[in-house]
C-alpha positions in Angstrom: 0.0 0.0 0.0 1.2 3.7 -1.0 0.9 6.3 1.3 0.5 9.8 -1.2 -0.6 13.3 -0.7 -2.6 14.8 -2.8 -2.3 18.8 -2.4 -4.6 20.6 -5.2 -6.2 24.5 -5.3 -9.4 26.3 -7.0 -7.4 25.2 -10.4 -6.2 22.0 -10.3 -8.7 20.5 -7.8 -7.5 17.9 -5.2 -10.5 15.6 -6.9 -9.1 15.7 -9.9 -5.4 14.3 -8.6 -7.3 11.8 -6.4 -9.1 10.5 -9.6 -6.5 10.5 -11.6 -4.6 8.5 -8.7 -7.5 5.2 -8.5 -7.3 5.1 -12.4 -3.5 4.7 -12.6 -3.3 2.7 -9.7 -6.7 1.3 -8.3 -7.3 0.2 -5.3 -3.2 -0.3 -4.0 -2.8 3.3 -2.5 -4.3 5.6 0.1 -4.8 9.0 -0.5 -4.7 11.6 2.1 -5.6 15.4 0.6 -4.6 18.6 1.3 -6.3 21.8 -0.2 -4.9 25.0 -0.9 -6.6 28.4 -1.3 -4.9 29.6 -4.5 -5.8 31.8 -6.4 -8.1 33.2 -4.1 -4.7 33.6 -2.0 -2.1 34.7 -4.4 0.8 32.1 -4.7 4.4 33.8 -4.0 7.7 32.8 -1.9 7.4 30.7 0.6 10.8 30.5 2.7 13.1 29.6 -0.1 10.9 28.6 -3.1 9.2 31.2 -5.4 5.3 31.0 -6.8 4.2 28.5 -3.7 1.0 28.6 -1.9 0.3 27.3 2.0 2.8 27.2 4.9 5.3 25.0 5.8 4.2 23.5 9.3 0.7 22.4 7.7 2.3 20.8 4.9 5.0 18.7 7.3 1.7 17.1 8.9 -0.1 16.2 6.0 2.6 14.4 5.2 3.4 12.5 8.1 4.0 8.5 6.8 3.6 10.1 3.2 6.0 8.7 0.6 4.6 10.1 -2.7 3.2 14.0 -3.1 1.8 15.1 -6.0 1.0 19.0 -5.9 0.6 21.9 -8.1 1.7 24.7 -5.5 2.8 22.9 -2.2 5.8 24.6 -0.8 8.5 21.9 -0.9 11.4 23.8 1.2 14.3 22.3 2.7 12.3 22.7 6.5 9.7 20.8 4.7 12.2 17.6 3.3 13.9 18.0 7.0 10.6 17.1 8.7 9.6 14.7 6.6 11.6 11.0 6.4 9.3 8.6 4.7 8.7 11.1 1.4 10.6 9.8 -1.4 9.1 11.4 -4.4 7.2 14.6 -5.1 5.4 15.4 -8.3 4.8 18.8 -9.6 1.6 19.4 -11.9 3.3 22.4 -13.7 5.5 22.7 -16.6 8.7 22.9 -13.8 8.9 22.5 -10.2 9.9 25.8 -8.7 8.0 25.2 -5.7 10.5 23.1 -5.0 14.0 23.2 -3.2 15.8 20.8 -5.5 19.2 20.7 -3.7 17.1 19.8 -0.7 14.9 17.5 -2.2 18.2 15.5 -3.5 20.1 16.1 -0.2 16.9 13.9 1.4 16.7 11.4 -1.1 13.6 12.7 -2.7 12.8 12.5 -6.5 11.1 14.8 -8.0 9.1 15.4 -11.3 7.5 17.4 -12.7 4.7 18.0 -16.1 6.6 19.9 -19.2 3.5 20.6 -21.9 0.3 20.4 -19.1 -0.8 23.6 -21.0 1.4 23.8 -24.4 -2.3 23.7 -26.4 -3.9 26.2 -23.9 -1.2 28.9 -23.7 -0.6 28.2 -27.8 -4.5 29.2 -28.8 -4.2 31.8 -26.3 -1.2 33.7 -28.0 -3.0 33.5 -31.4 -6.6 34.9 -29.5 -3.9 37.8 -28.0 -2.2 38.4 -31.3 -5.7 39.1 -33.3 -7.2 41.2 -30.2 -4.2 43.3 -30.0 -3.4 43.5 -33.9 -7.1 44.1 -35.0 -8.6 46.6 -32.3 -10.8 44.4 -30.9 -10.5 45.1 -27.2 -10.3 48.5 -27.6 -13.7 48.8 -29.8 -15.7 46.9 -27.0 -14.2 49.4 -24.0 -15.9 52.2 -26.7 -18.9 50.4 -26.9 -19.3 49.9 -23.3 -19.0 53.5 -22.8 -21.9 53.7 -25.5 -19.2 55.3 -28.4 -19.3 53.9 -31.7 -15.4 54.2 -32.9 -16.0 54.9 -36.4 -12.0 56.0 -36.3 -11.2 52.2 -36.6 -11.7 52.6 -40.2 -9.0 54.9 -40.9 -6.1 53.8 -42.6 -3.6 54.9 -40.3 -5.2 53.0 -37.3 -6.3 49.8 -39.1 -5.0 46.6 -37.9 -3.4 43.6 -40.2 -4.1 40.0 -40.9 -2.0 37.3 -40.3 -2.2 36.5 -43.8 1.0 37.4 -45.6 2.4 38.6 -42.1 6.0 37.7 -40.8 5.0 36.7 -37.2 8.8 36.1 -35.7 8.4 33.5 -32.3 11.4 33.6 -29.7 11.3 30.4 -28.1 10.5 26.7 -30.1 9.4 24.6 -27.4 6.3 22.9 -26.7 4.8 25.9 -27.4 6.4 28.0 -29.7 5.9 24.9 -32.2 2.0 24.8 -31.4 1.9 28.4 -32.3 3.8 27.9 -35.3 1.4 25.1 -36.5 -1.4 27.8 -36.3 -0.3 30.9 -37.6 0.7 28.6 -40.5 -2.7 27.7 -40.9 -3.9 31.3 -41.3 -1.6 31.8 -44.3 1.7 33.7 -41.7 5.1 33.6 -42.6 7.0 32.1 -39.2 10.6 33.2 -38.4 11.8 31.3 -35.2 14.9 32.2 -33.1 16.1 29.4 -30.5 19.6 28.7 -30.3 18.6 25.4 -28.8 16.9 23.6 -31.3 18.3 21.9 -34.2 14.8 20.4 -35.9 12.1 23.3 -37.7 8.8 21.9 -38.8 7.9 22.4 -42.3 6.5 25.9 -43.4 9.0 27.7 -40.5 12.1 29.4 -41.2 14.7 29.5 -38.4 17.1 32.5 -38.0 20.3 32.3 -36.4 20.1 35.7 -34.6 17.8 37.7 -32.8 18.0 40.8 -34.6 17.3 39.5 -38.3 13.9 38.1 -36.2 13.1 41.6 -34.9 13.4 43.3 -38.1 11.7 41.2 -40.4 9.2 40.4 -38.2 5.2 42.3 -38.5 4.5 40.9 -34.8 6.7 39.1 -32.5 5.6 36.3 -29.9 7.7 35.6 -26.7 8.1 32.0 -25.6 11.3 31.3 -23.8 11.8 30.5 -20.7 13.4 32.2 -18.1 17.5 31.7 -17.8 20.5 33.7 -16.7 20.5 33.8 -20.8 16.9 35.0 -21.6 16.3 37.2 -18.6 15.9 40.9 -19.8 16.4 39.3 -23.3 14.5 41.8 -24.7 15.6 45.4 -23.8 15.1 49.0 -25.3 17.4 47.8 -27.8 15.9 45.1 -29.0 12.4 46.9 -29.0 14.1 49.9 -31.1 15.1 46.9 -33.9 11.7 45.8 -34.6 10.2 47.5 -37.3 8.3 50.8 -37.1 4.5 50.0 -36.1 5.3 46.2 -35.1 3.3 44.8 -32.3 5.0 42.5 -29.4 3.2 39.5 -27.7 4.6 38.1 -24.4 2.9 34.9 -22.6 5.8 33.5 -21.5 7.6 35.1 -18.4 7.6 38.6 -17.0 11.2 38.3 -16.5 12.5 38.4 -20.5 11.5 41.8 -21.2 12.0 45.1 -20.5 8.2 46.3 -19.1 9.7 50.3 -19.1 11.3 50.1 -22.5 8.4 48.7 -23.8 5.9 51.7 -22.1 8.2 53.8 -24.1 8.4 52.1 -27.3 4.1 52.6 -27.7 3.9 56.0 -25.8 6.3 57.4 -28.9 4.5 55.2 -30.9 7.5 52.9 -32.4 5.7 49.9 -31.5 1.8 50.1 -32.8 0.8 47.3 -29.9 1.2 44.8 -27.4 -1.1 42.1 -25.5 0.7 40.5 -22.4 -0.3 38.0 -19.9 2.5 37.9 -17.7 4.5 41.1 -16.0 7.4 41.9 -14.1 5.2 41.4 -10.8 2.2 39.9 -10.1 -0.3 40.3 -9.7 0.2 43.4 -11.8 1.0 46.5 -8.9 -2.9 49.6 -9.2 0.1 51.5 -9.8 1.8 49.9 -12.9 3.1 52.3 -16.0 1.5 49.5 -18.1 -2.1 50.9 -17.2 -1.5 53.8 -18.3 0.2 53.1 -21.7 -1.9 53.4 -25.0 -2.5 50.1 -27.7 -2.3 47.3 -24.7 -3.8 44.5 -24.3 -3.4 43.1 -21.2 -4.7 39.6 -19.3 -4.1 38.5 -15.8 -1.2 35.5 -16.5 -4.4 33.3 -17.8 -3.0 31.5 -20.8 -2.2 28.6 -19.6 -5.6 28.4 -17.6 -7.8 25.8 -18.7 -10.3 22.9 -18.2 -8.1 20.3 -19.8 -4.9 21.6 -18.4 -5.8 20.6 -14.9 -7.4 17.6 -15.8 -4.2 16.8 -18.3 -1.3 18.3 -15.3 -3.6 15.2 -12.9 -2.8 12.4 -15.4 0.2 13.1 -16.1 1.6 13.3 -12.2 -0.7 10.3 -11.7 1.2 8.5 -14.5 4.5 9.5 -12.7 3.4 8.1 -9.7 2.2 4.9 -11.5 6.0 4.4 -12.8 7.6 5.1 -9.6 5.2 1.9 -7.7 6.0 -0.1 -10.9 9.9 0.8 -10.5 9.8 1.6 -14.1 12.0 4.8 -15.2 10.8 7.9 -14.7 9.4 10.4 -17.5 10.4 14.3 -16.4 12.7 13.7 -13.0 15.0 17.0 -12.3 17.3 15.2 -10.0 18.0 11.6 -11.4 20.8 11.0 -9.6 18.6 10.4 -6.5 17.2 7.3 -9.0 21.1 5.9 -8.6 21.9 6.3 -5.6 
């Protein structure tokens, strides 16, 4: 019999781990849950770990005689691993575990995993329902409406928006999904430019670039989907803004941290830039007091793209599938500290 926590939110409900739990494994665990009040509660750092939600000392005794945890937002902290000697794995429902101290996890003999591409689909339809709100006025024309205006100014040629059709849409960033969103802007006739210094292998109808810049220029609308690394963070600065062409619009839905929030507030306040829709900022949640409020041609969303139905239900299945391996002693899929594995 397995011992397992199961530590869900508003999102990715406990149920829905518990579930997925009895169909991987049936009847040969027990599940003790734990629910946490995110995002009614905002996640944030806990002790050591960033974007967490719930305290430590509640979290040690739901997992008293625990060996397995699966969790979206548990904070795993080096107090936590201390305080807890029968845990052995711990798996994260998000696309990595930064929740997570992973030198202390290892230090304790814990594996831990996590689920890359939960919400590659959701955050890839997302950017192309961003990138037609922000390029085509549509956001802007409702707030009109709502004030009971009729923007007949829309229809000016200086102020109309573009298709995708015939566009250069340049993506940073070909991961899970950067290729998704490639597959679609494809579909609506766009010409895709990708920068990532990473990959080797381009899908058909995509045309990689070997620097950033060449992207920027050529590019009608640029979508950010790097991650966040000592390489990519502030990536794209005032500089970079000032090399994409005159009346370009940005997209970012991938981290706060690559770009320059400021530079860009500049860039559409002297109108080099036409637009920009962004879903995830510097700080969050987004400060009554941010310049980006202020700032003409956004579009803004509260860090939603990756919010979904089937992205909890899918983040579930796959942790429960991770569990399911770990009982069978088969390999693991997405562990970020193997070594624990060989020891």
């Amino acid at each position: 019999m397995t011992h397992i926590l199961a530590s869900g939110d508003d999102f990715v409900l406990t149920r829905l781990f518990t579930t997925a739990l009895q169909d991987e494994l049936g009847d040969d665990h027990s599940v003790r849950e734990l629910a946490l009040p995110w995002p009614s509660v905002p996640f944030g750092q806990v002790a050591e770990v960033d974007e967490a939600c719930g305290d430590e000392d509640s979290l040690i005794a739901a997992l008293s005689g625990v060996e397995v945890a699966v969790t979206h937002l548990a904070p795993f902290t080096e107090k936590v691993f201390a305080n807890t000697p029968d845990l052995r794995l711990v798996v994260v429902s998000r696309g990595g575990p930064v929740n997570v101290n992973i030198d202390a996890a290892t230090k304790h003999g814990v594996a831990v995993c996590y689920a890359p591409g939960r919400n590659a689909n959701a955050v890839a339809e997302f950017t192309i329902g961003m990138l037609i709100s922000t390029c085509r006025s549509m956001v802007a024309g409702h707030a009109d409406l709502a004030r009971g205006e009729w923007g007949g100014h829309y229809y000016e040629y200086r102020g109309a928006g573009f298709e995708l059709d015939g566009s250069t849409v340049g993506l940073v960033g070909y991961g899970a999904i950067g290729r998704r969103v490639a597959r679609l802007l494809t579909a609506f006739g766009a010409r895709v430019l990708v920068y990532d210094p990473y990959v080797e292998d381009i899908e058909p109808g995509v045309t990689r670039v070997d620097d950033l810049t060449t992207l920027l220029r050529h590019s009608r609308v640029v979508s950010l989907h790097q991650r966040v690394t000592p390489e990519t963070r502030g990536m794209i600065g005032a500089g970079q803004l000032r090399q994409m062409q005159p009346g370009a619009a940005l997209i970012n839905t991938a981290r706060g941290a690559v770009l320059d929030y400021d530079a860009l507030c500049d860039a559409l306040d002297d109108g080099h830039l036409a637009a920009a829709g962004l879903d995830v900022y510097a700080t969050e949640p987004l400060p009554a007091d941010s310049r980006l409020l202020r700032t003409p041609n956004l579009v803004l969303a509260p860090h939603i793209a990756g919010c979904s139905k089937e992205v909890a239900e899918r983040a579930a299945r796959i942790c429960a599938a991770e569990v399911g391996r770990w009982v069978r002693g088969e390999p693991l899929a997405n562990c970020a500290n193997p070594a624990v594995l060989e020891a």
